[in-house]
Steps between C-alpha positions, in 0.01 A plus 500: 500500500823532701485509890602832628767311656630336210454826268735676789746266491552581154463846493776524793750233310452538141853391431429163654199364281494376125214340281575256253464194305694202409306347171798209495242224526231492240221351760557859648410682205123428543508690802675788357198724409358492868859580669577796323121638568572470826857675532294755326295568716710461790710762314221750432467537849838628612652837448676591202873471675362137636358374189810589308743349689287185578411481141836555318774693633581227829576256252667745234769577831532129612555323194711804373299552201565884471656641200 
């Protein structure tokens, strides 16, 4: 569960946050499973416009991934 404080920061500064993994170093791949449970969950409990921007469309716009 996200503290209210945390969830706000996110909610007010979706542009800001990203999730994501770097699986570069095989020792990190046990631990894969676990870490994207818990951006999961972290995700599930944003708004749609959060989640969506956290989730994918930040990084689409930084790395210039668009079409």
């Amino acid at each position: 569960m996200l503290f209210p404080e945390v969830k706000s920061l996110y909610e007010d500064f979706p542009d800001r946050f990203m999730v994501g993994t770097d699986v570069a170093h095989a020792p990190a791949m046990r631990f894969y499973e676990g870490r994207i449970k818990r951006f999961r969950e972290l995700l599930e409990q944003l708004s749609p416009l959060a989640r969506a921007k956290i989730a994918e469309q930040n990084a689409i716009r930084i790395y210039k991934l668009d079409k």
